[in-house]
Each structure stands twice: as C-alpha cells, then as structure tokens.
N, C-alpha and C positions, 0 to 999 in steps of 0.2 A: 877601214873605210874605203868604199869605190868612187876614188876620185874621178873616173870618167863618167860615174851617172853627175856627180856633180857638174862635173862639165856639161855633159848633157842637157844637166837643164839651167845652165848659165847662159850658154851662146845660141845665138840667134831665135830667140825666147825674149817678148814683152816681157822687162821685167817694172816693178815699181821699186826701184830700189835708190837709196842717195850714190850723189856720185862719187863719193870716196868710197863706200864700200863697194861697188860694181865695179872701181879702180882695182882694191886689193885684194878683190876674190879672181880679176883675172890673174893679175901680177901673180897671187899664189900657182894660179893653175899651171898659168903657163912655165913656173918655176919646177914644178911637178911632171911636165911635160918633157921640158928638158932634160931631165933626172933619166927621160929613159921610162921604157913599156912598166918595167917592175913597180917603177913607182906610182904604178896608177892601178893597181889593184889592191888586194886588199891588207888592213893594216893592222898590226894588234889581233891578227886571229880574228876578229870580227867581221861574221859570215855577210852579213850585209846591216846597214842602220834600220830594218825595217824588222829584223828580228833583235838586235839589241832594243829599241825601241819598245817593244811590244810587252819586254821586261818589266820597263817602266809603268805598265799599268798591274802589276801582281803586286805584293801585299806579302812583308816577310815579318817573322813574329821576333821580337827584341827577347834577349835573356827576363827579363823581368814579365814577358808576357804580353806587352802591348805591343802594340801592331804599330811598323815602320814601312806608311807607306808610300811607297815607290809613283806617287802619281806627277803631272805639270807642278811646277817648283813655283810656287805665290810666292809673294815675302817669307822670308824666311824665318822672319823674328816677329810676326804677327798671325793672332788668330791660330788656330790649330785645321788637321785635316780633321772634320766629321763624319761620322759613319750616317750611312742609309738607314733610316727606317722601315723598311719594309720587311724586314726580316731576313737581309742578307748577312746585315752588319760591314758591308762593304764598302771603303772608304771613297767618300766622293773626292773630285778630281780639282778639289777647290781648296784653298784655308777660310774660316768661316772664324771673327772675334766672335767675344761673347753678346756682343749686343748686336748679331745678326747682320755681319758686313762682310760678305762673298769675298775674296781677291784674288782675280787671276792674274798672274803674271806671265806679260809678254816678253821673254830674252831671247834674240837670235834675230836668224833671218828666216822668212816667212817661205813655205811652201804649198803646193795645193795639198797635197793626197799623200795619206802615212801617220802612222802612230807616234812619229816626230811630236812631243813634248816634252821639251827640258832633256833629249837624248844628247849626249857626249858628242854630237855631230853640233852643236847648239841649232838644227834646224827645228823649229815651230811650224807645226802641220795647222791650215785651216780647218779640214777636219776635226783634228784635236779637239782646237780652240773651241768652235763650233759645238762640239759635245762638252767643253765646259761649260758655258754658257747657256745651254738649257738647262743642265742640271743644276743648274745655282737656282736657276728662275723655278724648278721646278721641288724646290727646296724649299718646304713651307719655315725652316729656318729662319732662313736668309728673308732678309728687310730689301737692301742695297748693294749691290755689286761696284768694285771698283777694278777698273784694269790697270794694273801694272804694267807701264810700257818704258821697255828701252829697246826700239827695233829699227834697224835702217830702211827695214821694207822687204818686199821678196818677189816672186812671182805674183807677174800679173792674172792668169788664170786662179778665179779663186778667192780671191783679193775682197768682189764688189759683194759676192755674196754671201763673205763672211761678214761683212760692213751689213748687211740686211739683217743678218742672225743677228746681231749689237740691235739696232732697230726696232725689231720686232722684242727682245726683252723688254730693252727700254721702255716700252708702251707697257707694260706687266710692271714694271720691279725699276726704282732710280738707278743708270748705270752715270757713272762715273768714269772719264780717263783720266789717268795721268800721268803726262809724260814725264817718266822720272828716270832722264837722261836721253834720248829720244824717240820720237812718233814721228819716222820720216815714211815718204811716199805709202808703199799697201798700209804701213803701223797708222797711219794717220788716215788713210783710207776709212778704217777699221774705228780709229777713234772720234772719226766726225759725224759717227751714228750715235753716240752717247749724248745721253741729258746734259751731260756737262763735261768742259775738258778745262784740267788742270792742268798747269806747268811749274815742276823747279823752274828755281832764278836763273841755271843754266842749262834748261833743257831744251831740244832743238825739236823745231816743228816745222810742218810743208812737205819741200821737196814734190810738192804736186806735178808730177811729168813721169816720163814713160821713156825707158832708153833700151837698145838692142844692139849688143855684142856682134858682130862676123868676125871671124877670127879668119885669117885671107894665110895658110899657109905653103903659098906656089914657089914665093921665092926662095924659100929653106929648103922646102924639097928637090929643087933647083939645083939649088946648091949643093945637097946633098946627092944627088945625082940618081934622085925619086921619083917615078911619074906614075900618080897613082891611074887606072884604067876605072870609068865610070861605066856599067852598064845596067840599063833603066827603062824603063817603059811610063809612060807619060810625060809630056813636056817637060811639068816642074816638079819633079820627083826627084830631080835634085838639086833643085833652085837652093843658094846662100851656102851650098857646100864647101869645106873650108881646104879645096885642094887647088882652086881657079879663083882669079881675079873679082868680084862684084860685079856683072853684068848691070847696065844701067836700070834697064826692064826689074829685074828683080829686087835692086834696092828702092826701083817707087814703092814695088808692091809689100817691101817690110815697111816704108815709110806708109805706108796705106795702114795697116797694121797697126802701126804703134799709134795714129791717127785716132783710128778709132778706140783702143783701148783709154785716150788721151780724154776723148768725151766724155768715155763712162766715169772713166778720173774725178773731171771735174761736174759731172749730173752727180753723182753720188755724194762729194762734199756739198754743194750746192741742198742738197735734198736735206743732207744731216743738219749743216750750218745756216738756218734761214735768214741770218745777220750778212750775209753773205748773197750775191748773184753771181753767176757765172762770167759775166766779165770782170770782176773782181778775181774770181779764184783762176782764171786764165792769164789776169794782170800778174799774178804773183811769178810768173814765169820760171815757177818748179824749184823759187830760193828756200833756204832752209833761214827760220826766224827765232831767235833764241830770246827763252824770259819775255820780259816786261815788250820787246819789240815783236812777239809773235799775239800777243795781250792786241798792239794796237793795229795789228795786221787783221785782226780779228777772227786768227785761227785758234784763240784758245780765249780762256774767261776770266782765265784768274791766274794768280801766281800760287804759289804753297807750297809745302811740302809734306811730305804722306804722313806726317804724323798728323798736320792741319788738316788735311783731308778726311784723314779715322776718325777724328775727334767731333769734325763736322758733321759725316755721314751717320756717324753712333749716334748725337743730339739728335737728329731728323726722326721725326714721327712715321713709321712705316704706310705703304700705302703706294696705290697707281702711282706712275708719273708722266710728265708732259714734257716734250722739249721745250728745252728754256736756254734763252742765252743771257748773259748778263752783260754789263757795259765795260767789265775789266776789272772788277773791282780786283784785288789781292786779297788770298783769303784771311792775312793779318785786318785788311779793311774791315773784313766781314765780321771777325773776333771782335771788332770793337762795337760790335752792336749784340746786346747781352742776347743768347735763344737762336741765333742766327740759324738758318737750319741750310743744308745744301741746294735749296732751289732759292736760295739769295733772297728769303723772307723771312723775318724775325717772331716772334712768338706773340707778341704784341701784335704784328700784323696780321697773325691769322687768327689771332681771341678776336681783333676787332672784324676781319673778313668775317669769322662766323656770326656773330653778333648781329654786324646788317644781315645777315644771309639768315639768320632766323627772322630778325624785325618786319623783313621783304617776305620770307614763305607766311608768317602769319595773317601781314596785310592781303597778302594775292589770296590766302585761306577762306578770308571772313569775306574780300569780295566775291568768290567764288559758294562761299554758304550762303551770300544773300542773295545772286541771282538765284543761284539753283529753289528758293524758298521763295521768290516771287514767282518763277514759272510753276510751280506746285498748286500753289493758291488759286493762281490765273488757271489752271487745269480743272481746278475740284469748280471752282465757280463759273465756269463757262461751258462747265458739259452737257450733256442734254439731258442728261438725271437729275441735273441740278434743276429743271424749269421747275417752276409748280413748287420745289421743295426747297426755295430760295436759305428759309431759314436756318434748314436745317443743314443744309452747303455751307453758309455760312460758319456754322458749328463746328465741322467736321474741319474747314479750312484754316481756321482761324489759332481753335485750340486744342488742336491735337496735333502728331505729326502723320496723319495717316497718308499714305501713296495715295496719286490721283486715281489709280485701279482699283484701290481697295476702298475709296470715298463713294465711288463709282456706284461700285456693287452693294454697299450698305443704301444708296439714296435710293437706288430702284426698286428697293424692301420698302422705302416709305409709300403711304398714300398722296396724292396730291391734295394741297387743300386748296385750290382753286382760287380763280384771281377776286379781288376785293369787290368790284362791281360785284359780279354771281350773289359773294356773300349778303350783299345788300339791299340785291333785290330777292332775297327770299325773307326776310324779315317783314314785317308789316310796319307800315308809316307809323310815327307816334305821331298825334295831330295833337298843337299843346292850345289849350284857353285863356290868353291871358286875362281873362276878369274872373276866371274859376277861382272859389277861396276854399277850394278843397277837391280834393281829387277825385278823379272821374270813378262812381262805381264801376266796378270790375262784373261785365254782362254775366246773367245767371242762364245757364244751358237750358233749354227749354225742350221739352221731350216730346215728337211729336206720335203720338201713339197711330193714328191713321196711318200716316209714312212707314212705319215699321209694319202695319197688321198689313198693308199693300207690299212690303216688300217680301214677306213671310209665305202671303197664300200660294198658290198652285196658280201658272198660268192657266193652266186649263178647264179653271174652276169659273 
C-alpha cells in the first residue's frame, strides 16, 4: 500500500470523518512517517490499491464450478450474489435474499474516486457504492435495498452526491439504512437519503461536522537541520504546505472551506430527514448519538437489528416508495403489530386504506358519470336540430346513449313537423249542434259539368 497517497488525501482535505478515526488515521501516518521514506511506499508487493482493487470486481470459478465472486462484501451470511440477466451471467455487485432484499454493505472509510470496495485497504469508493446502487434499483429482482453501514465517514468530496444516488433510488425502490455499528459523518450523510434509518442498540450516529488536518512540519525539520526551498508560481500555490508555520490568511481560507462543505453537511441531511430543520441538525454540533438517544435526537427511526430489519423488509409488499419518517418506534415495537410492513403500516391498515380508496374512486366515479350524462342530454336537447324535432330529441336523449354529434346528425335526417298552431290551423272547424239528435250528413260532391266543359275548351275558341 502507498501510504503517502493516503496521506495525501487525509491532510489538508475536508474530510466528514468522526473524530476518533481522523485522530488514529493521523497517529498511524504520522507513525509511518517516522519509520522513514521506506515505509511509505509500497507494501506486500502491491502495485497500488487501485489495481488490487480492480480484482475485486472479476469472478473466479470454485472447484465445484460455481462462481466465487470477487465483488463489495454485503453481509456475509445473508442473501447470495445474483447473476445478470441479460445474458452475461455476470454477478451483480450486491447480495440479493430470496424474497427480493438488495444489501449493500458499507465497511471502512469512505473515498471519492476508485474501485475501492471491500479492497484490503478497507477504503469504500463513492463511485463503487454509487454503481451498486443503481444496479440493485435496476434489478427487476430486487423489491428493497438495505444499506449495511458500519463507516466513520471519509472524504468530503463525493460525499453529497452519493447521498443523491441513495435519493434518487429511494424514489424507485424502498431503501433502508442501518447502522449496524456506525453511520458517522459522509456514512450518515449517505444514510439520511434513505426511506428509512435503522440503528443497533449500540450503533453510533451524527458526527454532522467537517474537520481539516495541517500537519505544521517546520519545527522537526528544524531540528533536523532541514529547510525545505519552496519554488512556485502563483500566490497560493502553496498555501497550508506542511514545511512553515499556518499563515493566519490561509487558515480563514481552509476555515472558509470547511464552512462551506459544513452547509452542504447539513442542507443534505435536512433535505433527507424532513422530521428535522436545519437549526436542529446544526444544534447537534457534530456529536455522535448511540441507540435509543440517536432514536430521540431524531437521526434515526427505529432501533433493530438486521435480522428485524430482513424480516421486516421480506413481509413489505414490493412497490414505489416515499420518504417517511416515523416517531421512534423500535422495531421490536413494530413486531408487535401483526403485518407490520417497513413504512411503519400494518396490513390491516392498508386493507382498510384501500377500501376507502376504492369507496372514494367509486363515489368520485358515479358523480363524474352523472355530470358527464346531464351535459349530453343538455347537448342532444338544446341543439338546433333538435327545433321542430322536439320529440324525437327527446328519444334520442333520453334512451339511448348516442354522442350529442351523432344525435345531431340523425335529427337533421328528420323532417320537421312544425309547431301545433300550423297544425291547427290547417284543419277545418268542427262546428257542434247541440239540439242535433243525429249527426250532420256528410255533404255529397256535386259535379259541376259547365266549370269543367269551361275549363277544357280552347281559349281561343
């Protein structure tokens, strides 16, 4: 291993890391340091973590034939790796139980950039991660995803937008954290984009804050009777270098730095955790809360432990999900309500959800059929086809379902039968008698032959 890239991206680098591990990853360095130039190259023959790493995603075949593969370490006694369907048979980078529950496990500390997962360095690449996680979601398998976290945190770069990647499944596919052992600083970054966040009894949560190493070595080389020669071009081209004292200018501007990485810190949990404002998650001044006191701090939902949590997530009905935060319950609380599903509703609860939620579309249904069925009518009867052809509008509208278009164009095929007056002034009066004891003869035609032989001859006769 190259202990100086590690170094490199320990000091003077935002990190989100707890403050004991940023304690003992210097103490190492600087113990490594001391050792002398030798002991900071490389170790075990290993050309660099970025090509042992790389390892870890190939795929070696066990004497019996099946495939041992090499990918990020989930639980280890849960679910199996599954292979791709698409025709590679290529083992995705997740363990997948049988009833469709993703697990990615988080162990180490957190980097940007690198094929770091589960490598002998124990460094966890965002990248990685980030590519596990689509692939889970992307895994018509997979129901629910659960993160396995035991992580103090890592680099700041990297951090907010892997916490998006979580996010944005989450909206597709239930994710689940749980910190099982800790989600400090980026791990909890990361974990306060999930639908839901679990804790062991004694798992450690927060750490919300931003710290940055200088490592100040003038006075040892001092002593040593070392004076390194800086030549540079640009003002701060080598601002925070670790051969001169902390200039006061250049420590605002790493406190400017870590400032700002401090916002995105807490906009990002704020965003995840909506049980939560940001002068809340600013109040918690970057303490780490374990168990049942991170529960009432309200950085986590539940207590449990992974096997509560498999057992919970397998019962869950697959399907979108929403963020949801719940009041704390323990997820022993939650066992005691038979069905319980992971969004802290019981199965009774959403037989009865559904129930209203059909009672409501039906009622919204029939009132929505009856307006639509009085405008229709109102249409066929008031059009201008309909005049003159009242009855037969009526007909059309009443008992049938024909479209007002199609009533339309059948009325303008009718004739009109014209209005009642018309009809009754072309009929002749009955003129009645009442002293007649018998009915009027019926007048006999009378032929008038003169009128006819006049209307026959020749004008010009």
């Amino acid at each position: 291993m190259q202990y100086h890239r590690v170094a490199g991206r320990f000091y003077n680098r935002a990190l989100l890391l707890a403050p004991s591990a940023a304690e003992t990853i210097s103490v190492f360095l600087l113990s490594r340091m001391a050792a002398g130039p030798a002991a900071l190259g490389n170790v075990g023959g290993v050309e660099h973590d970025a090509g042992e790493s790389v390892q870890l995603f190939r795929s070696q075949e066990r004497a019996d034939g099946s495939i041992e593969a090499h990918t990020p370490r989930a639980s280890r006694f849960y679910g199996e790796y599954p292979m791709a369907e698409d025709g590679t048979r290529r083992p995705l980078p997740f363990r997948r139980t049988a009833d469709g529950v993703a697990i990615i496990t988080m162990v180490g500390e957190l980097v940007n950039r690198g094929a770091w997962v589960g490598a002998s360095s124990g460094l966890i690449s965002y990248e990685g991660f980030a590519y596990q996680m689509r692939m889970a979601a992307a895994d018509l398998r997979t129901k629910s995803i659960l993160l396995d976290l035991e992580s103090p945190g890592g680099e700041a770069v990297g951090a907010f937008e892997a916490a998006e990647v979580v996010r944005q499944v989450a909206a597709q596919k239930p994710v689940t954290a749980l910190v099982n052992g800790m989600a400090a600083s980026a791990a909890y970054a990361i974990a306060s984009a999930a639908n839901r966040i679990v804790t062991i009894p004694t798992g450690i949560s927060g750490s919300i804050g931003v710290v940055l190493c200088h490592l100040d070595f003038s006075e040892w080389l001092k002593a040593e009777g070392l004076k390194p020669t800086l030549i540079f071009a640009g003002d701060h081209k080598v601002d925070a270098n670790p051969y001169e004292p902390l200039p006061d200018d250049v420590r605002a501007n790493l406190q400017a730095e870590v400032e700002g990485f401090y916002g995105k810190f807490v906009e990002t949990v704020a965003k995840g955790r909506t049980n939560l404002d940001e002068t809340k998650i600013r109040g918690t001044q970057a303490r780490c809360f374990m168990g049942e006191e991170a529960v009432a701090a309200g950085l986590v939902d539940a207590v449990g432990t992974l096997e509560e949590v498999l057992a919970d997530l397998s019962a869950a009905p697959a399907g979108r999900s929403t963020q949801s935060r719940s009041n704390g319950a323990s997820m022993s609380d939650d066992k005691t309500v038979p069905g319980a599903t992971a969004s802290g509703f019981t199965q009774a609860d959403l037989d009865k959800a559904r129930t209203e939620g059909h009672a409501a579309g039906l009622a919204e249904g029939t009132r929505a059929g009856a307006t639509a069925e009085r405008e229709r009518i109102s249409a066929i009867l008031g059009c201008d086809e309909a005049k003159g052809r009242e009855a037969s509008a009526r007909h059309l509208a009443l008992t049938t379902d024909m479209t007002p278009d199609a009533a339309k164009g059948a009325l303008a095929g009718l004739t009109k039968s014209g209005s009642l007056a018309d009809r009754m002034s072309a009929r002749e009066p009955l003129v009645l008698d009442p002293e007649a004891t018998t009915s009027p003869e019926p007048k006999k035609a009378v032929i008038d032959t003169d009128a006819i032989y006049a209307a026959r001859r020749p004008k010009d006769v």
